[in-house]
C-alpha positions in Angstrom: -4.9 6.9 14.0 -8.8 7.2 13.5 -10.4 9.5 11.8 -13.0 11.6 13.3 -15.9 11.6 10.6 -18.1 8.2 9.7 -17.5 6.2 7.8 -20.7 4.4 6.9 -21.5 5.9 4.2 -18.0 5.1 2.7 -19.8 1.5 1.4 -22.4 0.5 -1.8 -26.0 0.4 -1.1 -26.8 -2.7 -1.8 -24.7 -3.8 1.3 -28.1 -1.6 3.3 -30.5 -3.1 1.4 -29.2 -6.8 1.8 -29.5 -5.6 5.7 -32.6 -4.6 5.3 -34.1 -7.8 4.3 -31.9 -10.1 6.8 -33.6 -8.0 9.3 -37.1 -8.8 7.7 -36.6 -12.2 7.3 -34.9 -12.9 10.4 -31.5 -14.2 9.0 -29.5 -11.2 10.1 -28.1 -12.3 13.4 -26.8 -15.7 11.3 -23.1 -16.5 12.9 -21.2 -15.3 9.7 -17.4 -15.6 8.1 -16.4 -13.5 5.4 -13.0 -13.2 4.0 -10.9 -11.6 2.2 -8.6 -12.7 -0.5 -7.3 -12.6 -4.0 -7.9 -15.3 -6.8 -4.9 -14.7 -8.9 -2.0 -11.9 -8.8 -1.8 -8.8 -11.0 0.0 -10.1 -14.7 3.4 -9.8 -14.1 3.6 -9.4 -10.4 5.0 -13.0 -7.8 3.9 -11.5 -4.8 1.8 -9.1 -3.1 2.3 -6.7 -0.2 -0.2 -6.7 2.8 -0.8 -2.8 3.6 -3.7 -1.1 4.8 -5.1 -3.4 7.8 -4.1 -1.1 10.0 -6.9 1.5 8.0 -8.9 -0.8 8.8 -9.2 -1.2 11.8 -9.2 2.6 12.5 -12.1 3.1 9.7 -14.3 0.2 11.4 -14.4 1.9 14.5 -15.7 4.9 13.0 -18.5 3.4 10.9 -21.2 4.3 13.0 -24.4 5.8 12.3 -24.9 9.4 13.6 -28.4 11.3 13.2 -27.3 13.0 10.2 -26.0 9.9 8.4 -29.5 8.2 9.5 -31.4 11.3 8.1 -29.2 11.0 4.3 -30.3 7.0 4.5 -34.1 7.4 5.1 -35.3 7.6 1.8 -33.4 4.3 1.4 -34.0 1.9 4.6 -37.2 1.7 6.1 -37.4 2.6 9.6 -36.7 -0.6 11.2 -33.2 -0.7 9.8 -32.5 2.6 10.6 -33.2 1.8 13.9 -31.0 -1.1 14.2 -27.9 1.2 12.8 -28.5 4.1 15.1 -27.6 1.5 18.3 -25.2 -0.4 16.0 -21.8 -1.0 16.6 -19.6 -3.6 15.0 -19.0 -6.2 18.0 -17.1 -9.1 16.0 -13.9 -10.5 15.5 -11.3 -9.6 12.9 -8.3 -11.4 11.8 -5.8 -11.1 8.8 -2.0 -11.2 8.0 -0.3 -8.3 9.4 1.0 -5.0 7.7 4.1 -5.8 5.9 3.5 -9.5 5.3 3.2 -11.0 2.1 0.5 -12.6 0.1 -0.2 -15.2 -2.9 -3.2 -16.5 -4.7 -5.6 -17.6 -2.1 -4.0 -16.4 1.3 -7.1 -15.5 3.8 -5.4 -11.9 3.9 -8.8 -10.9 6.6 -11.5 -12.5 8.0 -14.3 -10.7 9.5 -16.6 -12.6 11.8 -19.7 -12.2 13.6 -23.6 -11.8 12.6 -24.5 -11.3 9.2 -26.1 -7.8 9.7 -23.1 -6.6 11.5 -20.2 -8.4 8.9 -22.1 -7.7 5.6 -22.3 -4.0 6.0 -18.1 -3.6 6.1 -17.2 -5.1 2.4 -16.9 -2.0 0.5 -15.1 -0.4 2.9 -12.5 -3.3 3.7 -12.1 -3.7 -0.2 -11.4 -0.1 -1.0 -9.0 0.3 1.6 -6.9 -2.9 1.2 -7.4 -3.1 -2.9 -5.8 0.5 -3.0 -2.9 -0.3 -0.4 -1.8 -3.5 -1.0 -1.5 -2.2 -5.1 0.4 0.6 -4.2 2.4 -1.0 -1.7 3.3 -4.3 -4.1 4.2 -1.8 -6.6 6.0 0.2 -4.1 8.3 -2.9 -3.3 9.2 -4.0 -6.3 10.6 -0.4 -6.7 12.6 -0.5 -3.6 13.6 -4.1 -4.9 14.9 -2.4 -8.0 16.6 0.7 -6.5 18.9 -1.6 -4.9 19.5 0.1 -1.6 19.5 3.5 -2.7 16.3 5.9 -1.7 13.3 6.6 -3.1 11.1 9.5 -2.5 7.1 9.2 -2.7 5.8 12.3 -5.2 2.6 11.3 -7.0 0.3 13.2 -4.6 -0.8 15.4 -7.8 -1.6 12.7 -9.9 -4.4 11.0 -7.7 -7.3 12.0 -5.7 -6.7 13.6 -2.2 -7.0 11.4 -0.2 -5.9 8.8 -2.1 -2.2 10.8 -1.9 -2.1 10.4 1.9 -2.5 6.3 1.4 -0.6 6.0 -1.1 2.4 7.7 0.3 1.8 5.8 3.7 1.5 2.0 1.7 5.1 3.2 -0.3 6.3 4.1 2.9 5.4 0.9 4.5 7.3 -0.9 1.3 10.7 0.8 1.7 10.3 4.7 0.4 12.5 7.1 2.5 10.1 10.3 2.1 7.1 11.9 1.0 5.9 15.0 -0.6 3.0 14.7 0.9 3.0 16.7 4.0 -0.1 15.5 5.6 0.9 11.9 5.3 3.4 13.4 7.8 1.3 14.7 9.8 -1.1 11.8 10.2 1.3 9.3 10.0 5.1 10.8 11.2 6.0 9.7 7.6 9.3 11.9 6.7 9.0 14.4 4.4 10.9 16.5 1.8 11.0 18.4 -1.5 12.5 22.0 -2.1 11.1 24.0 -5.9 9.6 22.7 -9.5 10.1 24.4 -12.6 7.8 27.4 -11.6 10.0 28.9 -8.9 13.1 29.1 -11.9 10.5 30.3 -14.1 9.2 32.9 -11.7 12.6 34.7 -11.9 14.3 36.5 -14.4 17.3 34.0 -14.9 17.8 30.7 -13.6 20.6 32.2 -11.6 18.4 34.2 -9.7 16.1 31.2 -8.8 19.0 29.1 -7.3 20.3 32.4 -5.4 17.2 32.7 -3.6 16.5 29.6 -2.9 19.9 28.6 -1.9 19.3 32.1 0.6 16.5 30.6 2.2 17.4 27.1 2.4 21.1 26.4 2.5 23.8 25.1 0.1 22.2 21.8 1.2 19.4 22.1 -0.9 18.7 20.1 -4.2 18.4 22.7 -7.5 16.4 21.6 -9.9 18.5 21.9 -13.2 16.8 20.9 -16.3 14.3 24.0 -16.9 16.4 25.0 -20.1 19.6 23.3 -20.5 21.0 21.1 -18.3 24.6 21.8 -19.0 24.4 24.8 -17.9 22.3 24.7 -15.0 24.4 22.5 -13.1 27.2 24.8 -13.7 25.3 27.6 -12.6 24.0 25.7 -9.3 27.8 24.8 -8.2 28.8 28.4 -8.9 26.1 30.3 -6.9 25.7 27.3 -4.3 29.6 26.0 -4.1 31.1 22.6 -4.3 28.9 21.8 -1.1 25.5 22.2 -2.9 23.1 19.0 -1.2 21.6 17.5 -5.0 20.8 18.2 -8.3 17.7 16.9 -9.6 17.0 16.1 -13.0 13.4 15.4 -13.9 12.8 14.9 -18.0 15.3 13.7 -20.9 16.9 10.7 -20.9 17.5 9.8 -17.4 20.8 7.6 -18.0 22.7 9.6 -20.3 22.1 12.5 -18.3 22.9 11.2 -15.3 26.6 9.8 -16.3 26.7 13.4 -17.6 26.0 15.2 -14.7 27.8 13.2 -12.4 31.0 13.8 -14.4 30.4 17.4 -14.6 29.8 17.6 -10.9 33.3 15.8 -10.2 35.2 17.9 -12.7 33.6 21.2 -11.2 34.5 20.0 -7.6 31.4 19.3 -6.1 32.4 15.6 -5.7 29.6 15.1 -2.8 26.8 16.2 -4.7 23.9 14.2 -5.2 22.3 13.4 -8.1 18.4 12.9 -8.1 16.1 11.5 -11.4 12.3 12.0 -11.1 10.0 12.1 -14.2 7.9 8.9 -14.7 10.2 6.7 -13.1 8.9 2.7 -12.4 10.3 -0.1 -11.4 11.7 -1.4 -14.9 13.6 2.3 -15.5 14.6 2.0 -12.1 16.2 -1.3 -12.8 16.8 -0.1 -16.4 19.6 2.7 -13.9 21.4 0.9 -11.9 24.1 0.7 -12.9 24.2 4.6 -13.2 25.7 7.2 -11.4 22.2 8.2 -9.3 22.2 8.4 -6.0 18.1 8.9 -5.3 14.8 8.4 -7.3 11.7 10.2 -7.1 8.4 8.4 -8.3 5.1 9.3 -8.6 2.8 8.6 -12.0 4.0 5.3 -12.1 3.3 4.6 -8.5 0.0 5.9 -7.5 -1.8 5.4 -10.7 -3.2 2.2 -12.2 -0.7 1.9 -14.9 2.2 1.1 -11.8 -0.3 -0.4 -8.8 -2.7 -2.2 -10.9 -5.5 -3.3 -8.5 -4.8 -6.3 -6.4 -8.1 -8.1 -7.2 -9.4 -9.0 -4.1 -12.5 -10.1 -3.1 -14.4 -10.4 0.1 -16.7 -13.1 0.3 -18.9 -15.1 2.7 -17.5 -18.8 3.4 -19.3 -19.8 6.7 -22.9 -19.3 8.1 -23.3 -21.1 11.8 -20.5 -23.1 11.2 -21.6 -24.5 7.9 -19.1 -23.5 4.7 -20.4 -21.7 2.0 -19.0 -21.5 -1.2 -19.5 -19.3 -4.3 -19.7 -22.0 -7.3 -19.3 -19.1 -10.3 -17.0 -19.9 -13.2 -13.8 -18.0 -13.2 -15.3 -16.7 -9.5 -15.5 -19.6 -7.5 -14.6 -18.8 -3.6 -13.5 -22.1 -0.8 -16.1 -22.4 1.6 -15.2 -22.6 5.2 -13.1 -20.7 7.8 -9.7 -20.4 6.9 -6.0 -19.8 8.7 -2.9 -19.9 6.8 1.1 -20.9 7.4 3.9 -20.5 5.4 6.6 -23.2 5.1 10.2 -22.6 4.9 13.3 -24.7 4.2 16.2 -25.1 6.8 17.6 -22.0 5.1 14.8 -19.8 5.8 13.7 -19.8 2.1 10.1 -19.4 1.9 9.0 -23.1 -0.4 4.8 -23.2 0.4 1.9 -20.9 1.3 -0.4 -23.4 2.5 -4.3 -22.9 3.4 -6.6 -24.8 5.7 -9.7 -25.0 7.6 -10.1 -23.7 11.0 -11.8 -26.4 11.7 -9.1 -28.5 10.7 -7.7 -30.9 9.4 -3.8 -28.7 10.0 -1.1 -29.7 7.6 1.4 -32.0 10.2 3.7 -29.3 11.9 7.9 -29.1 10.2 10.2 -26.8 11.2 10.0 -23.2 10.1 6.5 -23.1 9.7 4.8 -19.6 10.5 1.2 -19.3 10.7 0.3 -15.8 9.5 -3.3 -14.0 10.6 -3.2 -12.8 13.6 -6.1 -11.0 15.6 -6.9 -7.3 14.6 -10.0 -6.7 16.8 -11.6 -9.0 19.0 -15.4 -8.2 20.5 -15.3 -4.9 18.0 -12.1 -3.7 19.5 -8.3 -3.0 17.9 -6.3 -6.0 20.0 -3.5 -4.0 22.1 -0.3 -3.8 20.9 -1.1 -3.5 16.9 2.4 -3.3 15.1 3.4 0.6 13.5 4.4 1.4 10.8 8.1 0.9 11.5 7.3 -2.7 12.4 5.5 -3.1 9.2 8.5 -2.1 7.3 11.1 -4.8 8.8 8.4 -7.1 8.7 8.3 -6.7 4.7 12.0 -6.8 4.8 12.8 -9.9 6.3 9.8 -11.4 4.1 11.3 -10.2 0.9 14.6 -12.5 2.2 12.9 -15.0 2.5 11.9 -15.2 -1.2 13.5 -17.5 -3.8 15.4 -15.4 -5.9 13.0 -15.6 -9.2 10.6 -14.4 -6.9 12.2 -10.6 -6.6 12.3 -10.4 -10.3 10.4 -8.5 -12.6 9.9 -10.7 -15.5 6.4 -12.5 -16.1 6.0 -15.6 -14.2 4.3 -17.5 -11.4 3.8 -16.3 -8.4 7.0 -16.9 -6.1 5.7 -19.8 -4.0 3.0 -21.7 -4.4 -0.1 -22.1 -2.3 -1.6 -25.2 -1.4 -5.4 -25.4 -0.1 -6.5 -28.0 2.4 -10.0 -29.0 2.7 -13.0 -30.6 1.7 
C-alpha cells in the first residue's frame, strides 16, 4: 500500500550531488546495475530473512519531486538538476528475492537497473527500508523458531521511533508473530491486533480488585488481567475470583519468568480455572524464549528485544554498483570488496528437500549445470518503473518463510554461534 507523501527526500545528499555531476558530465544516462546484498551475517545469526521489498516498491513509486520538495532542494542542486527531477520518474527494472525468502552472505537480495541518474538516487532509501526489515524480521524468526509453535505477540512499538513501530510489527508479522499492539500496522496492513491494560489502569484504582472488576465489565471474562502489579499470588487469585474459572489469560510481565510461570499455572488449575492462559512479556528474546519451553506458558509477548538493536542487529547490507553498459564493475576495498557484474541466484537442494548450496552467477552466464531441486530465487518487482502484477501479500510471505525454514539443515535453526546454514558459492570471473 503506498504512501501518499514523497519520498525523495527520504535519501543522503550526496546521492543529489553525484546526480548533479553525471548530468554535467554527461555520464548520467550510463546503462547501470546496482545491487543489493550483504557481505557477512550478523555474529551469531545462520540465516537472514528477506522482508521489506514489498516497501519498496510502494516507496519508489512515490519518490517523485513535487514543487515543494524542488523549492527545499534549491539551495543544493543547481537548476539543471532540478529540472531533470521535476519530469523524473524512475522508469527501470527491479528484481530481488521475494518477501519471506531467505538469505546468506552474498545472495543478490535486489537489483535495480536502469540509467545511472535514475538508479543512483534510490540507495538510501532501498537500504533503510530492507536493513531495518530484514533485522527485525531475522530476529523475529528465530523467535518464532524458539517458541515452538506457540504465539507470539508483537509489543515494542514504545521502544522505537514511530514509524519504525509500524515496520517492525509488519517484518515480525511476516516471520510468524500472531498479533500486534500496534494498531496502525493494522490498519495499513490488516495485521491482527490485541492487548487489553498495563500497570496504570490497576494503579488508577483503589485496589487491584477494582481494576479487574472494571475491566472484566467492559471487556468480558475473556480478557487477559495483568497480575504482577504487587504480588502475584494474590492477583491471580483475585482475577479468578472477580472474573471466574473462565477468565481468557493472565499475563505476567517482570520477575522471574519460569518460576513464576510453573507457579501460576498450578494455582490456576488448583483454583479451577484449568483453561486459563498464561502469558510472559517483559524483555523476552529468543534465548529466554528457548530458555521456557519447557514451561507451562502458553503465549509470549516481545518487544525491547525485538525492535531494538540489541535483538535485530542490522543486517549489513550494502548497495553497490556492479555493471555500467554491460561492463562489471567492482569495488576493490579491503574488508569491502563487492563482485562486479549482474547477478541471479539459485538455491540447491538434496532429494529430500534440504536446502545444501546458495549459489551465485552472472547474468550473463556461465549457469551452474541445472540438478534437480534447484530454485532460482529473484524474481521481478517492477519492470519499466512499474510494481509487476500479482506481487505476493503478506500471507504469502509468511508460508513462503515457512516452508524455507524446512528446508534448513537442522544446525541451521539453532541459536548457537556458527556459520551460516548453507553455504554460498559465487560463479564468475
Amino acid at each position: 500500500m503506498a504512501t501518499t507523501a514523497s519520498t525523495a527526500l527520504m535519501t543522503d545528499q550526496y546521492e543529489l550531488t553525484m546526480l548533479q555531476a553525471a548530468l554535467a558530465d554527461g555520464t548520467a544516462d550510463r546503462r547501470c546495475t546496482f545491487e543489493v546484498f550483504a557481505r557477512r551475517l550478523p555474529s551469531g545469526r545462520r540465516y537472514g530473512v528477506v522482508a521489506g521489498t514489498a516497501r519498496v516498491v510502494d516507496a519508489i513509486a512515490d519518490f517523485v519531486f513535487d514543487e515543494q520538495t524542488l523549492e527545499r532542494l534549491a539551495p543544493i542542486l543547481d537548476e539543471r538538476t532540478r529540472e531533470h527531477l521535476a519530469g523524473w520518474r524512475f522508469d527501470g527494472e527491479v528484481d530481488g528475492y521475494p518477501e519471506g525468502e531467505l538469505f546468506f552472505p552474498d545472495s543478490p537480495i535486489l537489483s535495480v537497473s536502469g540509467s545511472f541518474a535514475s538508479a543512483v538516487i534510490l540507495e538510501t532509501l532501498v537500504l533503510s527500508i530492507l536493513n531495518h526489515d530484514c533485522a527485525i524480521a531475522s530476529a523475529a524468526a528465530r523467535m518464532v523458531t524458539a517458541a515452538d509453535g506457540r504465539p507470539l505477540i508483537e509489543m515494542g512499538s514504545r521502544r522505537t521511533h514511530e514509524e519504525a513501530a509500524v515496520a517492525s510489527a509488519r517484518a515480525a508479522y511476516l516471520a510468524g508473530f500472531g498479533t500486534t499492539s500496534n494498531l496502525m500496522a493494522g490498519r495499513r496492513y490488516g495485521i491482527p491486533t490485541g492487548g487489553t491494560a498495563a500497570h496504570a489502569f490497576t494503579l488508577l484504582h483503589d485496589s487491584e480488585e477494582a481494576a479487574f472488576a472494571s475491566q472484566v465489565a467492559a471487556m468480558g471474562a475473556g480478557t487477559t488481567l495483568l497480575v504482577d502489579t504487587y504480588d502475584i499470588t494474590q492477583g491471580i487469585a483475585t482475577a479468578v475470583e472477580v472474573a471466574g474459572t473462565g477468565l481468557g489469560a493472565v499475563r505476567i510481565d517482570s520477575g522471574d519468568l519460569g518460576v513464576l510461570a510453573r507457579a501460576a499455572r498450578q494455582q490456576l488449575d488448583e483454583l479451577g480455572a484449568t483453561s486459563t492462559k498464561v502469558v510472559l512479556s517483559g524483555d523476552l528474546d529468543e534465548y529466554a524464549i528457548a530458555a521456557l519451553r519447557a514451561e507451562p506458558v502458553d503465549i509470549y509477548g516481545v518487544g525491547t528485544s525485538l525492535v531494538t538493536g540489541s535483538g535485530a542487529p542490522t543486517a549489513g547490507m550494502v548497495y553497490k554498483l556492479v555493471e555500467v553498459d554491460g561492463r562489471p564493475v567492482a569495488k576493490r576495498s579491503l574488508n569491502k570488496a563487492s563482485h562486479g557484474g549482474a547477478k541471479t541466484a539459485l538455491r540447491r537442494h538434496k532429494p529430500s528437500g534440504t536446502a545444501t548450496e546458495e549459489i551465485v552467477f552472472l547474468k550473463a552466464g556461465p549457469a551452474p549445470e541445472p540438478e534437480d531441486g534447484d530454485r532460482v530465487l529473484p524474481v521481478p518487482l517492477l519492470r519499466a518503473g512499474a510494481p509487476v502484477d500479482g506481487l505476493p501479500d503478506l500471507t504469502a510471505a509468511r508460508e513462503r518463510l515457512r516452508a524455507a525454514l524446512v528446508t534448513l539443515p537442522w544446525e541451521g535453526l539453532t541459536l548457537s554461534e556458527g556459520d551460516p546454514a548453507i553455504p554460498t558459492t559465487l560463479l564468475g570471473p
